[in-house]
C-alpha positions as CSV (number, residue, x, y, z in Angstrom):
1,X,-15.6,72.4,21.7
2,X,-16.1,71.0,18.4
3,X,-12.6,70.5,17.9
4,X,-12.0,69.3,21.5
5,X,-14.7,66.5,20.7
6,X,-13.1,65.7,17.4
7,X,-9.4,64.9,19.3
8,X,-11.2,63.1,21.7
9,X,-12.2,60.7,19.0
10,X,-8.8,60.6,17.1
11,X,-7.1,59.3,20.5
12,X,-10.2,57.1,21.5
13,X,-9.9,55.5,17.9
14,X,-5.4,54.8,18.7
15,X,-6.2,53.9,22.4
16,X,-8.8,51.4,20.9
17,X,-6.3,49.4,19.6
18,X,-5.0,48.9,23.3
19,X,-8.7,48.2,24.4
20,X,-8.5,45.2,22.2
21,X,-5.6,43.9,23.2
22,X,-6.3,44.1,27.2
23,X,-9.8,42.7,26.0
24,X,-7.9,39.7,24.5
25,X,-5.6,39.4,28.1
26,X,-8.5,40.0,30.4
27,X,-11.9,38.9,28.6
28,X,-10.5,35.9,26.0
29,X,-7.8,34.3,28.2
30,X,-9.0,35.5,32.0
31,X,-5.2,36.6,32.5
32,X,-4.9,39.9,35.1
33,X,-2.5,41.3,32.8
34,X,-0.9,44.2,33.9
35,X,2.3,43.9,31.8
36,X,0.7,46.7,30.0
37,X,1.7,49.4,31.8
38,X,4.6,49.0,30.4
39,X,4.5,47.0,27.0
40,X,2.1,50.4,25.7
41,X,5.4,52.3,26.5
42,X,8.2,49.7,25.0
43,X,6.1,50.4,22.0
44,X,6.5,54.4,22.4
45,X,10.4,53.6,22.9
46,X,10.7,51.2,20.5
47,X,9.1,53.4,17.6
48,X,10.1,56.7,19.1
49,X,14.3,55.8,18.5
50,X,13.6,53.7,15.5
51,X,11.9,56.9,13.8
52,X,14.9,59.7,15.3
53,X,17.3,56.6,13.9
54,X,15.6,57.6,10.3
55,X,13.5,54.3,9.9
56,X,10.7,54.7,8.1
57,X,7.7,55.2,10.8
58,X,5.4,52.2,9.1
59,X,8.3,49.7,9.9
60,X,9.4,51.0,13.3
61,X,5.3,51.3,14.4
62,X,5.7,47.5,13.1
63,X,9.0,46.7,15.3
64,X,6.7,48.4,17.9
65,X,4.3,45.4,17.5
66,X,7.0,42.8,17.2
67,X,8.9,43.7,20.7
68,X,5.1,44.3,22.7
69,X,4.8,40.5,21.8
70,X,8.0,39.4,23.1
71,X,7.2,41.1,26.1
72,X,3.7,39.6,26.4
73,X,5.5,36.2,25.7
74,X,7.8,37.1,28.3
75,X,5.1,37.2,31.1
76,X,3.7,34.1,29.6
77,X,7.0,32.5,30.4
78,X,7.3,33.7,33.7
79,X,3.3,32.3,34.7
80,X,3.5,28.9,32.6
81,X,6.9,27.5,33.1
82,X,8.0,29.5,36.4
83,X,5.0,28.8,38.1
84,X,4.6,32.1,39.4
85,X,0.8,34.1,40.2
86,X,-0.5,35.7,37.0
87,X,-0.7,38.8,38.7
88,X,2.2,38.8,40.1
89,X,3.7,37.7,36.5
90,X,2.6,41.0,35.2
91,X,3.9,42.7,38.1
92,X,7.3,41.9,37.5
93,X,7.5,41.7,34.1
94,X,5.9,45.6,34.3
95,X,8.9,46.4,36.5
96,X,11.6,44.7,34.4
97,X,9.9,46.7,31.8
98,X,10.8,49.6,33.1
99,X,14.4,49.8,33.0
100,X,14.5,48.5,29.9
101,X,12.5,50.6,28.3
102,X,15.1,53.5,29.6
103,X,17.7,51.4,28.1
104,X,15.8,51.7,25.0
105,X,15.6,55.3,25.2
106,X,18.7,56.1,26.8
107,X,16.8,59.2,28.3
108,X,13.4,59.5,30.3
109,X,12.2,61.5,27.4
110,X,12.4,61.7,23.3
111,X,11.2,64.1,21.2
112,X,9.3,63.8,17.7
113,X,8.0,67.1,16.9
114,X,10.8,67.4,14.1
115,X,10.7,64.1,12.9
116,X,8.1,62.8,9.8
117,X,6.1,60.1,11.7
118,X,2.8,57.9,10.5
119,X,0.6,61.2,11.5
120,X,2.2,63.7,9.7
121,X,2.6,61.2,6.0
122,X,-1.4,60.6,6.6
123,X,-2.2,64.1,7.2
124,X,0.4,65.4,4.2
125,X,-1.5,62.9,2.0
126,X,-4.9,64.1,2.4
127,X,-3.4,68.0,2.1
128,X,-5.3,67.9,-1.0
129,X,-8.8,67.2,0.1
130,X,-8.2,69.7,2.7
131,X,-9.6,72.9,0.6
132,X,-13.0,71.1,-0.4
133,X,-13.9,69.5,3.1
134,X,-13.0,73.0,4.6
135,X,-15.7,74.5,1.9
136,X,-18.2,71.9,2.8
137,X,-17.6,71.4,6.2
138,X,-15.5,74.5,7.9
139,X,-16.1,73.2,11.6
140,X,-14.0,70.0,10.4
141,X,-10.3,70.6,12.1
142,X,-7.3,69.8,9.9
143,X,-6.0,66.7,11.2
144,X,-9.5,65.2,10.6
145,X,-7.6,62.9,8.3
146,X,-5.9,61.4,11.0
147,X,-9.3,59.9,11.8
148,X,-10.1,58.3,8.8
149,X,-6.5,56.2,8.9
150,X,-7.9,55.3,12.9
151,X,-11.1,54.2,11.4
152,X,-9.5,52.2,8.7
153,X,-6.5,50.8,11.0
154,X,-9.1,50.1,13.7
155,X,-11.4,48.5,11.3
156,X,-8.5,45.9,10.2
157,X,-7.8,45.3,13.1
158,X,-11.0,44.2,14.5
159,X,-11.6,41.9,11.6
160,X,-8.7,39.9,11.8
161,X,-9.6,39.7,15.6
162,X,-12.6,38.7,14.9
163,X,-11.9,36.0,12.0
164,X,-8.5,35.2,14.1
165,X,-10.6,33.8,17.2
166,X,-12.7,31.7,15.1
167,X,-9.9,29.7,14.2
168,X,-8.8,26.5,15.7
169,X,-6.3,28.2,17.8
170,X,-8.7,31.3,18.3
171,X,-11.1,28.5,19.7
172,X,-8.6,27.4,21.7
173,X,-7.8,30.5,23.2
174,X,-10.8,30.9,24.3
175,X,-11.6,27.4,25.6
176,X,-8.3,28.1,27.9
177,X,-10.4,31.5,29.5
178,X,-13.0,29.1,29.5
179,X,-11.9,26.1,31.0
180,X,-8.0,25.5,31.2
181,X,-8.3,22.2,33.1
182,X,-11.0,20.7,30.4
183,X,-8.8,21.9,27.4
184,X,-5.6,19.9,29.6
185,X,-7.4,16.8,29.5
186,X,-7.7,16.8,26.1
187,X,-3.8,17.2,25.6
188,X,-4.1,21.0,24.6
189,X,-0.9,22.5,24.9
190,X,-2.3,25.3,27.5
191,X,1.4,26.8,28.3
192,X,1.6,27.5,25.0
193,X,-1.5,29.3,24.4
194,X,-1.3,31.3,27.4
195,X,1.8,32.6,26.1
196,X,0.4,33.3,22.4
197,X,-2.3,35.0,23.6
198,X,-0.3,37.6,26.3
199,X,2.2,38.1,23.0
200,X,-0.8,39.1,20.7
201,X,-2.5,41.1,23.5
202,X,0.5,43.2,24.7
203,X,1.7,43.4,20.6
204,X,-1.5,45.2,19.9
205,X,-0.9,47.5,23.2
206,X,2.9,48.4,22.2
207,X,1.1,49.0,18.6
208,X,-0.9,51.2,20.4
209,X,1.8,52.8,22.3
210,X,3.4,54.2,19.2
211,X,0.7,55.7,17.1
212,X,0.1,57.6,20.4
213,X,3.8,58.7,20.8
214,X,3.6,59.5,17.1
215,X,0.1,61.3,17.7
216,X,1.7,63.2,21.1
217,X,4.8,64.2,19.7
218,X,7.2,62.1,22.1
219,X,7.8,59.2,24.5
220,X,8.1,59.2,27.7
221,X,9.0,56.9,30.3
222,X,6.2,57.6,32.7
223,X,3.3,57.3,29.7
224,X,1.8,54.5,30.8
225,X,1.1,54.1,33.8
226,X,-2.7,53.9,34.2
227,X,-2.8,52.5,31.1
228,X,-4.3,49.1,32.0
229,X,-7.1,50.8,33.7
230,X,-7.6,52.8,30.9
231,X,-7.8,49.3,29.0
232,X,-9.8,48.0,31.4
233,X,-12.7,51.2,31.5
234,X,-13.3,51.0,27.6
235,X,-13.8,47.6,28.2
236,X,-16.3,47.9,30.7
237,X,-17.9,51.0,29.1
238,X,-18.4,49.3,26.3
239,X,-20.2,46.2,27.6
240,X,-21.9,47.8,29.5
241,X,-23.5,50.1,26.8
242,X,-23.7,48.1,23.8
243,X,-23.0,44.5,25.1
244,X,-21.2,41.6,24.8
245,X,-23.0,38.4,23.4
246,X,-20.8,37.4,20.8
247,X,-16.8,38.1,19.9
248,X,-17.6,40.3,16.8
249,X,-19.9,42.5,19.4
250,X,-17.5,42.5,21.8
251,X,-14.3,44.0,20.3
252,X,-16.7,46.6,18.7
253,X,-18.2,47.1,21.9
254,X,-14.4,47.8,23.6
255,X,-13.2,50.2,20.7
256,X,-16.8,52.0,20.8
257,X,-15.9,52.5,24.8
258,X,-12.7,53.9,24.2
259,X,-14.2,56.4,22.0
260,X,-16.7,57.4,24.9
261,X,-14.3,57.5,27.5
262,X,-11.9,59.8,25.9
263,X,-14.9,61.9,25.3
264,X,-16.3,61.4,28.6
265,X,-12.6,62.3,29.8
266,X,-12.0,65.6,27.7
267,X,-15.8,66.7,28.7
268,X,-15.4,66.4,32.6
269,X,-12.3,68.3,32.6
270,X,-13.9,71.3,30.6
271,X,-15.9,71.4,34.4
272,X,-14.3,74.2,36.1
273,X,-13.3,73.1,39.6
274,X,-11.6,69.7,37.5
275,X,-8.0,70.0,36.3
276,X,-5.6,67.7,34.1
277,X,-4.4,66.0,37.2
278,X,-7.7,64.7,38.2
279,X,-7.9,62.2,35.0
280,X,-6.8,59.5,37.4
281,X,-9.4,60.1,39.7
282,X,-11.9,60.6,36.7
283,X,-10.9,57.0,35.5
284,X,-11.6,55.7,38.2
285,X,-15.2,57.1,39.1
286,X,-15.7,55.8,35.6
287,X,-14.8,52.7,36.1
288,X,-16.7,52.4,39.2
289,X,-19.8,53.6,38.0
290,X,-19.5,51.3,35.0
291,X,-19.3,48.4,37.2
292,X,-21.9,49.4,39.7
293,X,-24.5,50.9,38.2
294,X,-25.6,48.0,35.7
295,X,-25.7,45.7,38.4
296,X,-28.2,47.8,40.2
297,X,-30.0,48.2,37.4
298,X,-30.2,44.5,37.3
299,X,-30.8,43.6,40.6
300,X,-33.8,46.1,40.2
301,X,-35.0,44.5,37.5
302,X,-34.8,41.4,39.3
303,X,-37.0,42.5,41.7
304,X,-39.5,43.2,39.7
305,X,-40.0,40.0,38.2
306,X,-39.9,38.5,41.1
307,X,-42.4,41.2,42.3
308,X,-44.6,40.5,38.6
309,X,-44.2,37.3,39.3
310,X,-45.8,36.8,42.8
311,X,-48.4,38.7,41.8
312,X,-49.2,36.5,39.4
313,X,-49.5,33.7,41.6
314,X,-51.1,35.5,44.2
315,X,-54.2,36.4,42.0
316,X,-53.6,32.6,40.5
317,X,-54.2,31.5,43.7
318,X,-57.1,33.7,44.1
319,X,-59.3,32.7,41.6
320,X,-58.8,29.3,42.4
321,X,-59.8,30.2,45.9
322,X,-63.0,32.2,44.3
323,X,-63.7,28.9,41.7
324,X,-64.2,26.7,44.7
């Protein structure tokens, strides 16, 4: 169980990076992205043949990054200059995705269990520490150092997001989610800023993409699909349980509700009567209850106040009526 809960949280922490970039698509610019489903697996492909091609797995988890935001661009293109539905946009652009991805690949399927990727250099260089956490803590699994490196690469991460929508252009980006017209008027180049902002979201998704084909042990050509609602259900999780009032609570909010949804996943299907195949329907009752059940909560709330607060005039009214 222990150990169950502790790989739950070593691919919550590597899907968190995905989180943040759907956050950036869906929450930042108010872009239905869903060029995702297959920019987390160009990032796979990308990494996966760059790495079996004998390039070191830090620069091919980095070409990873580079070809998610071409791809996000891409989309961009399509919606800004072709005019064409933003859904629709990442409709096709998830399709076109697809074959090229196999052209990447060559093969629905490649292998990394023999090759040295980022988790096994991370793991061989804490080897050392190994002996004296397994003395002070022997219910800590051996790949807990894979954990740390998430924490650390998740932390970056964040930060830059954080500082990076701050910035002129951060501000900008967000005016466009905001208000695209209003940012128009005042000769903002909003084509352009559409565009950076897909490239940086689906870059952080392809990112994503490899560290979990490194951390699997393969690519495959059917990996993502689901991913964007996967994206989408740590972003609502984590809203909804720790908020969203300002950007640096936000993006810790979304990789917090990755966490809990892969935990929330790997504890539903120790139910008996669940099985692996079920995770899509899981997901979705997730995602459902996330969405329904703090409204309800609110619009109970509401009626309270509005209960509290005719009472209060009521027995206003009252002693008026007993005054006179």
């Amino acid at each position: 169980m222990i150990t169950a809960l502790f790989s739950s949280v070593e691919a919550g922490l590597l899907y968190a990076l995905m989180a943040l970039g759907v956050y950036i698509s869906f929450r930042v610019l108010d872009f239905p992205d869903l060029t995702v489903d297959g920019s987390f697996v160009t990032g796979a492909a990308v990494a996966s043949v760059l790495i079996v091609g004998g390039v070191n797995p830090f620069i091919a988890s980095l070409a990873a990054l580079g070809a998610g935001f071409f791809a996000g661009c891409a989309t961009g293109l399509l919606h800004t200059k072709g005019k064409i539905n933003p859904l629709l946009s990442g409709i096709l652009m998830m399709i076109a995705l697809y074959s090229i991805n196999l052209r990447i690949m060559d093969k629905p399927n490649v292998p990394l269990l023999q090759q040295e990727t980022v988790m096994t250099i991370i793991t061989k260089a804490f080897q050392l520490f190994d002996q004296a956490l397994a003395t002070i803590f022997p219910f800590v699994p051996k790949t807990w150092a894979i954990i740390v490196f998430g924490m650390f690469l998740v932390a970056v991460v964040k930060v830059v997001i954080d500082v990076f929508l701050k910035t002129e252009i951060g501000l900008a980006l967000r005016a466009v989610g905001d208000n695209k017209k209003m940012i128009a008027s005042f000769s903002g180049n909003t084509d352009r800023l559409t565009m950076i902002g897909l490239g940086l979201s689906n870059a952080l998704v392809a990112f994503s993409g490899a560290l979990i084909a490194q951390y699997s042990g393969f690519s495959d050509i059917g990996m993502g699909i689901g991913m964007i609602v996967i994206g989408l259900a740590s972003v609502i999780i984590g809203e909804a349980l720790f908020g969203a009032k300002t950007i640096v609570r936000a993006t810790l909010a979304v990789i917090f509700g990755a966490i809990v949804y892969r935990i929330v996943i790997t504890l539903a299907l120790r139910v008996q009567f669940l099985e692996t195949g079920d995770v899509k329907l899981i997901t979705a009752m997730i995602v459902i209850l996330a969405l329904v059940v703090p409204q309800m909560v609110a619009a109970r709330a509401e009626k309270k106040r509005k209960a509290r607060k005719r009472g209060a005039a009521v027995a206003s009214t009252q002693a008026d009526y007993e005054s006179v």
